[in-house]
MIKOL-689191 format. One record per residue (C-alpha): residue number from 0; x, y, z. Coordinates in Angstrom, 1 decimal, decimal comma, always signed. Each point is the difference from the previous one (the first is absolute). Layout:
<sites>
+-----+--------+--------+--------+
: num :     xx :     yy :     zz :
+-----+--------+--------+--------+
: NUM :      X :      Y :      Z :
...
+-----+--------+--------+--------+
</sites>
This chain:
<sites>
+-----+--------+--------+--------+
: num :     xx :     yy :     zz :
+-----+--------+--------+--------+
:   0 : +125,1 : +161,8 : +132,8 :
:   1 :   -3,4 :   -1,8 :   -0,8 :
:   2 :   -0,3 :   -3,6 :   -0,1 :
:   3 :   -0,1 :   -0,5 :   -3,5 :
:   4 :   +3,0 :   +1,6 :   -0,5 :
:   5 :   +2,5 :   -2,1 :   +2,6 :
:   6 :   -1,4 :   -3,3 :   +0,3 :
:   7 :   +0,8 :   -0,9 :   -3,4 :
:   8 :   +4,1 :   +1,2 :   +0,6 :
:   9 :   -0,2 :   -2,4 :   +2,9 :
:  10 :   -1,4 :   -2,7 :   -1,9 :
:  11 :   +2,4 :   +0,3 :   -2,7 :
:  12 :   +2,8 :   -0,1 :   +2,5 :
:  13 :   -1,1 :   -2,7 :   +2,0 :
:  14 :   -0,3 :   -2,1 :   -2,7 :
:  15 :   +2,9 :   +0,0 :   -1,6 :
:  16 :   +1,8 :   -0,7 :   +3,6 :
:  17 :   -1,7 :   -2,8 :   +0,8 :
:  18 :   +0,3 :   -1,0 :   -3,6 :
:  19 :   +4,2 :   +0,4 :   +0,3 :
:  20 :   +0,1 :   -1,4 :   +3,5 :
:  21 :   -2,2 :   -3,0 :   -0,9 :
:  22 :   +2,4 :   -1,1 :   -2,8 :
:  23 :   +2,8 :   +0,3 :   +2,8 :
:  24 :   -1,5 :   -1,8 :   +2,0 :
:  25 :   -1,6 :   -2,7 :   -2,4 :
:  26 :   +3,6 :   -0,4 :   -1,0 :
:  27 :   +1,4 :   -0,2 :   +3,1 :
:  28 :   -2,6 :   -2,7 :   +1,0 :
:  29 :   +0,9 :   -2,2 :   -3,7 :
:  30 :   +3,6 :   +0,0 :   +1,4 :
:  31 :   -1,1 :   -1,1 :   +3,5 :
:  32 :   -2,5 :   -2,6 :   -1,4 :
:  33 :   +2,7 :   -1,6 :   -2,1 :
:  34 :   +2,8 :   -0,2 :   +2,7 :
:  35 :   -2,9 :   -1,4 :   +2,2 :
:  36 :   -0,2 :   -2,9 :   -2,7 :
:  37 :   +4,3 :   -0,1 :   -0,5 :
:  38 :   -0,3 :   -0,9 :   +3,8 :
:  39 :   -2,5 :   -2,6 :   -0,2 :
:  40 :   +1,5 :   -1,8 :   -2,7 :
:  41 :   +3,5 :   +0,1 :   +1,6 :
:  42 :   -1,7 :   -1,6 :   +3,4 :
:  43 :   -1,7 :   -2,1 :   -2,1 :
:  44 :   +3,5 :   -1,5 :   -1,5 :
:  45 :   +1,3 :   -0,2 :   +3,7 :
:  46 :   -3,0 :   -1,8 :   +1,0 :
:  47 :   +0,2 :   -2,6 :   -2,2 :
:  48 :   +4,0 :   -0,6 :   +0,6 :
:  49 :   -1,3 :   -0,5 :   +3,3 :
:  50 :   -2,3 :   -2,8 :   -0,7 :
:  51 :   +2,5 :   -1,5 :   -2,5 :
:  52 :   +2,3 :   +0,6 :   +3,0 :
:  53 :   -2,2 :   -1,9 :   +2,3 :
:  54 :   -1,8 :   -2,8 :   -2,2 :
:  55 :   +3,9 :   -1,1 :   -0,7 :
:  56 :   +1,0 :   -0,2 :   +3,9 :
:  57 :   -3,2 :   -1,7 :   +1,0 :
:  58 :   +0,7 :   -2,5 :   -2,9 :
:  59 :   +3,8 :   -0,8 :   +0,9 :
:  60 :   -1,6 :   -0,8 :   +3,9 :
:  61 :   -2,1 :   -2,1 :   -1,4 :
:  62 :   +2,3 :   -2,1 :   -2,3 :
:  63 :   +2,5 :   -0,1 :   +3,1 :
:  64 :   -2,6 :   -1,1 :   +2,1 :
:  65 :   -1,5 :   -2,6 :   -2,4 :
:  66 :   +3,6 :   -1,5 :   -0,6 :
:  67 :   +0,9 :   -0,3 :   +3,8 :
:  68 :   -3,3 :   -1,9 :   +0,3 :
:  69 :   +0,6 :   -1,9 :   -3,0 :
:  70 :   +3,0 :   -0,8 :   +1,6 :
:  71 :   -1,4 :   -1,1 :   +3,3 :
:  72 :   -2,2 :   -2,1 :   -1,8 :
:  73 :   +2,2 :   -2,2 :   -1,9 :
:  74 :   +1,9 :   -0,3 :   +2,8 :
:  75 :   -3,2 :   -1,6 :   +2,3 :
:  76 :   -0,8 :   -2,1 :   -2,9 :
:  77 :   +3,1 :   -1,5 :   -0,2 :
:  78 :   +0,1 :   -0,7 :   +4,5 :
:  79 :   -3,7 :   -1,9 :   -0,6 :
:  80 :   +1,2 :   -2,2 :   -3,1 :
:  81 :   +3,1 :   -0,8 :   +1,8 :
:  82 :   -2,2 :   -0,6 :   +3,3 :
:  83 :   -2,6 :   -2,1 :   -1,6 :
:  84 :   +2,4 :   -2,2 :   -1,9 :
:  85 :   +1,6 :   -0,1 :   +3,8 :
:  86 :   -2,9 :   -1,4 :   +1,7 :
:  87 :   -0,9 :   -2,4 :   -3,1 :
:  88 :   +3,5 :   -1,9 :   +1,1 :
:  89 :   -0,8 :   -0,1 :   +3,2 :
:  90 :   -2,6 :   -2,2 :   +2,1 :
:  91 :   -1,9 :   +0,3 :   +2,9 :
:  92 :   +0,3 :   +2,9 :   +2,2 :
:  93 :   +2,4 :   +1,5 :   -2,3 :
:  94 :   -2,3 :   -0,1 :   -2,7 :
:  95 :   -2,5 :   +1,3 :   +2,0 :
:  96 :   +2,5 :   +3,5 :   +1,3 :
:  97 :   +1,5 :   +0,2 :   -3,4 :
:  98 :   -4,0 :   +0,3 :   -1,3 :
:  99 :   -0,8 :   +2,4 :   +2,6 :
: 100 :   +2,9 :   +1,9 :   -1,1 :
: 101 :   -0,4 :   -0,2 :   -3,3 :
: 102 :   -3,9 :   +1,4 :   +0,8 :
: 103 :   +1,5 :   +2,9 :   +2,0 :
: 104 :   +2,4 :   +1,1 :   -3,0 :
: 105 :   -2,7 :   -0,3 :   -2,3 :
: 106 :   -2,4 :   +2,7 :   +2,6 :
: 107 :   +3,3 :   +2,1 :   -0,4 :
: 108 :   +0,1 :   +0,0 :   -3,5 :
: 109 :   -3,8 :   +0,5 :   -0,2 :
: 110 :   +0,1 :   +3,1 :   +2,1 :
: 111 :   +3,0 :   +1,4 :   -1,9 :
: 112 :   -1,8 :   -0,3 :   -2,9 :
: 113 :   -3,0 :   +1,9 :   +1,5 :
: 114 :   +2,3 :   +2,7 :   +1,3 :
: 115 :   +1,8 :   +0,4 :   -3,4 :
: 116 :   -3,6 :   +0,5 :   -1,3 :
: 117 :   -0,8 :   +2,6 :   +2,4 :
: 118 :   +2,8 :   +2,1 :   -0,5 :
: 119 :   +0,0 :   +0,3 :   -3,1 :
: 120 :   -3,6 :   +0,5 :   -0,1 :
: 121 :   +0,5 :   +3,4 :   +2,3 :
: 122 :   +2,8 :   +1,1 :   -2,4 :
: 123 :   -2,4 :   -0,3 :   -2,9 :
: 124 :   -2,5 :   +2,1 :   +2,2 :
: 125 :   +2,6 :   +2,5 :   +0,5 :
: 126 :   +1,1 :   +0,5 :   -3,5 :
: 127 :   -3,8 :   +0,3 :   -1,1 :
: 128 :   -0,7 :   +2,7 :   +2,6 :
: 129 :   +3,1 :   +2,0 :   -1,0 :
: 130 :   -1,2 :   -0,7 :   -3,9 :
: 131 :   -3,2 :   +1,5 :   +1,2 :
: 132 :   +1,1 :   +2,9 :   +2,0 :
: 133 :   +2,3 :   +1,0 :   -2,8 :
: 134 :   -2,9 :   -0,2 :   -2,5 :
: 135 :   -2,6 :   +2,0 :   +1,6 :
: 136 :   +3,1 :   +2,1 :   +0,6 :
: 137 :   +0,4 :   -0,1 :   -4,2 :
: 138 :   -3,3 :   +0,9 :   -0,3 :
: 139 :   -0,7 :   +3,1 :   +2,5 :
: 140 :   +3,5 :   +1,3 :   -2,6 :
: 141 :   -2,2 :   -0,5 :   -2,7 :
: 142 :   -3,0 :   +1,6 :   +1,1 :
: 143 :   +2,0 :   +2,3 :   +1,4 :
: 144 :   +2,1 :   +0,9 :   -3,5 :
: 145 :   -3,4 :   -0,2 :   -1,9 :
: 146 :   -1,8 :   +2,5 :   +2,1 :
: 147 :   +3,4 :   +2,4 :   -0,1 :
: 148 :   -0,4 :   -0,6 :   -3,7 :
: 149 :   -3,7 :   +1,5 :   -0,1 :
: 150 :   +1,2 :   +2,8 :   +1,6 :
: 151 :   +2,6 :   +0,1 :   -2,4 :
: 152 :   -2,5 :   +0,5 :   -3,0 :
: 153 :   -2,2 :   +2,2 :   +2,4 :
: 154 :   +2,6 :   +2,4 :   +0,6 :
: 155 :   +1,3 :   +0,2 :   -4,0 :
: 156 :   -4,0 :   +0,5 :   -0,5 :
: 157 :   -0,1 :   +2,5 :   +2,6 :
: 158 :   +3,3 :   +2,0 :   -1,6 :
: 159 :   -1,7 :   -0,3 :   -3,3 :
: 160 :   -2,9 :   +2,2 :   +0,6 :
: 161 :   +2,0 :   +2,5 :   +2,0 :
: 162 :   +1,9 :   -0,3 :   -2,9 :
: 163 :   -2,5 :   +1,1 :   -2,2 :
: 164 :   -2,0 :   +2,4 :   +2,6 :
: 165 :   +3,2 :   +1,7 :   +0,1 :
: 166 :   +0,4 :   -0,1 :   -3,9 :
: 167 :   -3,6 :   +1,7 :   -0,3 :
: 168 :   +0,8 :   +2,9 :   +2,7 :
: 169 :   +3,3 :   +0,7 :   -2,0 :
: 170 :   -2,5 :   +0,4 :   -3,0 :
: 171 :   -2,2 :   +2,0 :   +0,9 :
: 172 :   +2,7 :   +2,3 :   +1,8 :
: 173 :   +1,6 :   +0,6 :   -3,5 :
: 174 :   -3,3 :   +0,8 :   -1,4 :
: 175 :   -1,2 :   +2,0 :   +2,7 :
: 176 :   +3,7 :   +2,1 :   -0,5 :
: 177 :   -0,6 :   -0,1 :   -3,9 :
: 178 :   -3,1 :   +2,4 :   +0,6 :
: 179 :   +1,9 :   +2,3 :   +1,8 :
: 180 :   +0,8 :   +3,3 :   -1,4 :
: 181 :   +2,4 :   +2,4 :   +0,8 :
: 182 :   -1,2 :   +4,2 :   -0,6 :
: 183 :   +1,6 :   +3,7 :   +0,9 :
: 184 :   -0,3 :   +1,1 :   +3,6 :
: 185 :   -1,3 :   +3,6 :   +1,3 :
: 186 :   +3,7 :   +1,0 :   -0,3 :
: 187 :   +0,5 :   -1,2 :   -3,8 :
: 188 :   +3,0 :   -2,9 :   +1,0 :
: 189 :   -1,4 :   -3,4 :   -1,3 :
: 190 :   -1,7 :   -1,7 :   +2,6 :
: 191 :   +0,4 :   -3,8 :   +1,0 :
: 192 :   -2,5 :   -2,6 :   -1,1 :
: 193 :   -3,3 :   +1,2 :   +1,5 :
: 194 :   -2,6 :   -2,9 :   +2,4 :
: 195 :   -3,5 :   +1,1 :   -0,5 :
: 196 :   -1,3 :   -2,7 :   +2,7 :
: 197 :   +1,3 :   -2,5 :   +2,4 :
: 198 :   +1,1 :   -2,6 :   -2,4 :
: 199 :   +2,2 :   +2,3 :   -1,8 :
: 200 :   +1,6 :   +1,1 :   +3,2 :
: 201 :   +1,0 :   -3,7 :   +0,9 :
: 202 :   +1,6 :   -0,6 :   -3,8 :
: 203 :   +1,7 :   +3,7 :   +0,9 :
: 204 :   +0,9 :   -1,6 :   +2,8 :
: 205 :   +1,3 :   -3,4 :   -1,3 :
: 206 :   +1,9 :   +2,0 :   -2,1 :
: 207 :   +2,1 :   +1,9 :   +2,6 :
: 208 :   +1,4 :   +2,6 :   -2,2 :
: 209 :   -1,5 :   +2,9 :   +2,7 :
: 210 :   -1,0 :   -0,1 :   +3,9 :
: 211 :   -3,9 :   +0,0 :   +0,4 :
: 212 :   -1,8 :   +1,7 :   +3,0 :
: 213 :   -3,7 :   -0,5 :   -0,5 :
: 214 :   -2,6 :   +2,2 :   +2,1 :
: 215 :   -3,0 :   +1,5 :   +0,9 :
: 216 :   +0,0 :   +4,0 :   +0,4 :
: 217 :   -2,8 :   +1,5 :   +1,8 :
: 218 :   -0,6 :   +3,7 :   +0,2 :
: 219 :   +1,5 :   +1,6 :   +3,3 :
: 220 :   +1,4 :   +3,3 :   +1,6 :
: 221 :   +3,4 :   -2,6 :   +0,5 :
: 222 :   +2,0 :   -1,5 :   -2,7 :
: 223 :   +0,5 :   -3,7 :   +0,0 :
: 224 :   +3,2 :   -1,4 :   -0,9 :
: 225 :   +0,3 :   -2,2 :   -2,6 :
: 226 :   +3,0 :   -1,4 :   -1,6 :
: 227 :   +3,0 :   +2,7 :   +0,4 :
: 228 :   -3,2 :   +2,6 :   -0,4 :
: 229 :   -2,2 :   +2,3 :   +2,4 :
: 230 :   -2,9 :   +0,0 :   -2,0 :
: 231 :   -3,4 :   +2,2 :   +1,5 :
: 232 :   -2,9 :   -0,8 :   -2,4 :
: 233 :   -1,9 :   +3,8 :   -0,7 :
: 234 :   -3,0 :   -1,1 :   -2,4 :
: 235 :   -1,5 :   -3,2 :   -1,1 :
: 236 :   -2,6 :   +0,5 :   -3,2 :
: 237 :   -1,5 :   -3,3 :   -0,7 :
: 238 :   -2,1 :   +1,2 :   -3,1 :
: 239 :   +2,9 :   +1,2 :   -2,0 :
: 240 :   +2,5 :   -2,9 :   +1,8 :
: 241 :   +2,4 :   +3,0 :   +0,8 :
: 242 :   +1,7 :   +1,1 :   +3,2 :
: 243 :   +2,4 :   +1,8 :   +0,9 :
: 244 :   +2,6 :   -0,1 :   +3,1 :
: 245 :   +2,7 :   +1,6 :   +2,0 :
: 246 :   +3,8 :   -1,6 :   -0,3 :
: 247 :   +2,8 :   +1,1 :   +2,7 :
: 248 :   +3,1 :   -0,8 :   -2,1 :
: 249 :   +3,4 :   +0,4 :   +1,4 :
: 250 :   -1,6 :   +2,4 :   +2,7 :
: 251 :   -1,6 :   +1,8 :   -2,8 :
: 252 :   -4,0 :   +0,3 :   -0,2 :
: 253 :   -1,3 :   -0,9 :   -4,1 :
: 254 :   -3,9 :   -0,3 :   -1,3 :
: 255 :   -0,9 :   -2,5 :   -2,2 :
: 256 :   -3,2 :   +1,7 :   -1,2 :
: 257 :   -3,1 :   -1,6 :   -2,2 :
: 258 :   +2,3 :   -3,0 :   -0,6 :
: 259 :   -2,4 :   -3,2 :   -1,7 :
: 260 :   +0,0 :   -3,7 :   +0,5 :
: 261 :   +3,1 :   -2,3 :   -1,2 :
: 262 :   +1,5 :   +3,3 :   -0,9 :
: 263 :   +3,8 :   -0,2 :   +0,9 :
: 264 :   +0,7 :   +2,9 :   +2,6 :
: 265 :   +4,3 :   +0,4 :   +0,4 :
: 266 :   +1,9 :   +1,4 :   +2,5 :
: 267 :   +4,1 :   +0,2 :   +0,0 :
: 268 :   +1,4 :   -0,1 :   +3,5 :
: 269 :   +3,5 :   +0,8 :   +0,3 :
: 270 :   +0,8 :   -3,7 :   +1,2 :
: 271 :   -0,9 :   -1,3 :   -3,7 :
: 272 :   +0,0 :   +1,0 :   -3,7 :
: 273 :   -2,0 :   -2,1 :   -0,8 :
: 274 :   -4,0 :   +1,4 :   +0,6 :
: 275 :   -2,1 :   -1,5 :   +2,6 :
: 276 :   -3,2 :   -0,5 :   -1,3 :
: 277 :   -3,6 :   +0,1 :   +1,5 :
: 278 :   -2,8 :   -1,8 :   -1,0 :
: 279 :   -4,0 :   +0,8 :   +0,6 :
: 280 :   -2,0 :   -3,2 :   -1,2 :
: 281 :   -3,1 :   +0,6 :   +1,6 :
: 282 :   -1,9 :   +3,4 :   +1,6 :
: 283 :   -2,7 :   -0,1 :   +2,7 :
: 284 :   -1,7 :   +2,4 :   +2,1 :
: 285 :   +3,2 :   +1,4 :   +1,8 :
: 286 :   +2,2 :   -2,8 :   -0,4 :
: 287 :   +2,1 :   -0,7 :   -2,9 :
: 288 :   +2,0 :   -3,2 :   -0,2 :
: 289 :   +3,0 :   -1,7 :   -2,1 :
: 290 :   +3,6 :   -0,1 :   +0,0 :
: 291 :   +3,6 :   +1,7 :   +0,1 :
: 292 :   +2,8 :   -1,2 :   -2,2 :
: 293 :   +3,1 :   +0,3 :   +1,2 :
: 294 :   +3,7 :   -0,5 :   -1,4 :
: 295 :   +1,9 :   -3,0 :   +1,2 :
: 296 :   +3,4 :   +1,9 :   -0,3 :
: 297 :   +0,3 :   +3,5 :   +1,5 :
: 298 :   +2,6 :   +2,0 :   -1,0 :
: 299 :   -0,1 :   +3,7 :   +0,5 :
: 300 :   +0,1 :   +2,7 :   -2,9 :
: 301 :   +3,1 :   +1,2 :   +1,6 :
: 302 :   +1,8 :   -3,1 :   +0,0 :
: 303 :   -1,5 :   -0,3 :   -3,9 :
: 304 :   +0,9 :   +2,9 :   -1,0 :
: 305 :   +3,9 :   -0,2 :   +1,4 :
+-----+--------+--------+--------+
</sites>
């Protein structure tokens, strides 16, 4: 068949498969895209029961630490008031070691105090490390959900104008069917609705009321099958777009002669009462090109008739 007859079928076809597929799978990725922010949110909840989780541990070490030096504290104070009251009793020498001692508990007391500081100097570090690891933590989640979001709206934007591409091939299926019509084939039973080009084929086709086998016949000693037919094209008359061909059906020869364009030739086979129908849309030098119409259902005339 020429060129300007079949590419539009495949066009027609191809559109409205990657127009159905790509609302699958525009839908399938909306459903993906919000479980992929579900998720995130749920980690993000788990997250931060972990830092609560955390913060409140470090915190009870610190208090327990804080209070034991507290503790050791008060305690020292209390050994260098009693020693230095000690040593203001005595005289002499006494004076002298109580002083001394007195000097060595106050070192103590200094150096606890210095070591209290410490401590709880690294457990502040601590805390404000894990507050920070958590937030930058927070804050990948958010960029994260925010991005997921974008998608989000992509995606609905993206099923939108499938959406509507979809909407407009629909459209102008029904009106390509609407100018359809339907006339008397060569053996006077009421044909089908007739394609006079390739997009008429593919709304027959969307239809699916009938089985289509398109082709291009070229003249030849052989017959060519096409369909459920042996068809051997005889004559091809371009100035009068007539032709005229050679049918074997059920093992018997028939002539289709000085048949014209879109005209609706019928044959009954025995399988079907319902007439097959073929079509001649265009006639060139020794070729002739178009389709056969076939009934979905075949049931024989015998079986009809019983």
């Amino acid at each position: 068949m020429s060129d300007n007859f079949s590419d539009p079928d495949q066009g027609h076809s191809k559109k409205l498969n990657i127009a159905f597929g790509a609302i699958i799978a525009l839908v399938a990725a909306t459903a993906y895209s919000f479980y992929q922010v579900s998720q995130i949110r749920s980690e993000l909840g788990e997250t931060r029961e972990l830092l609560a989780a955390e913060i409140s541990k470090v915190t009870e070490t610190t208090n327990v630490s804080t209070k034991t030096g507290r503790a050791s504290v008060e305690s020292l104070k209390e050994d260098v008031d009693a020693a230095r009251k000690m040593a203001s009793q005595l005289a002499g020498q006494a004076r002298i070691e109580a002083s001394k001692h007195a000097d060595e508990l106050a070192s103590q007391l200094e150096r606890a105090q210095q070591e209290q500081a410490a401590r709880l100097s690294q457990e502040t570090a601590k805390v404000a490390q894990s507050v920070t690891a958590v937030s930058g933590e927070v804050s990948q989640v958010r960029n994260d959900t925010n991005v997921n979001g974008t998608r989000v709206t992509e995606v609905s934007t993206n099923l939108e104008k499938v959406k509507s591409q979809a909407d407009a091939t629909k459209s102008e299926l029904e009106k390509t069917i609407a100018e359809l019509s339907s006339t008397k084939g060569d053996l006077g039973v009421q044909s089908g609705l007739i394609a006079t080009n390739g997009k008429q084929l593919q709304a027959l086709k969307a239809l699916g009321e009938r089985n289509y086998t398109e082709f291009s016949l070229k003249k030849a000693k052989d017959t060519q099958r096409i369909g459920d037919l042996q068809v051997r094209l005889t004559n091809a008359d371009v100035k009068r777009n007539r032709y005229t061909i050679e049918v074997i059906v059920d093992d018997k020869k028939v002539e289709k002669k000085d048949k014209t364009v879109n005209e609706p030739v019928q044959f009954i086979l025995s399988r079907s009462v319902i007439p097959y129908e073929f079509v001649v849309n265009e006639v060139k030098k020794d070729v002739i090109a178009g389709y056969l119409a076939a009934p979905k259902v075949q049931q024989s005339r015998t079986a009809s008739n019983n």
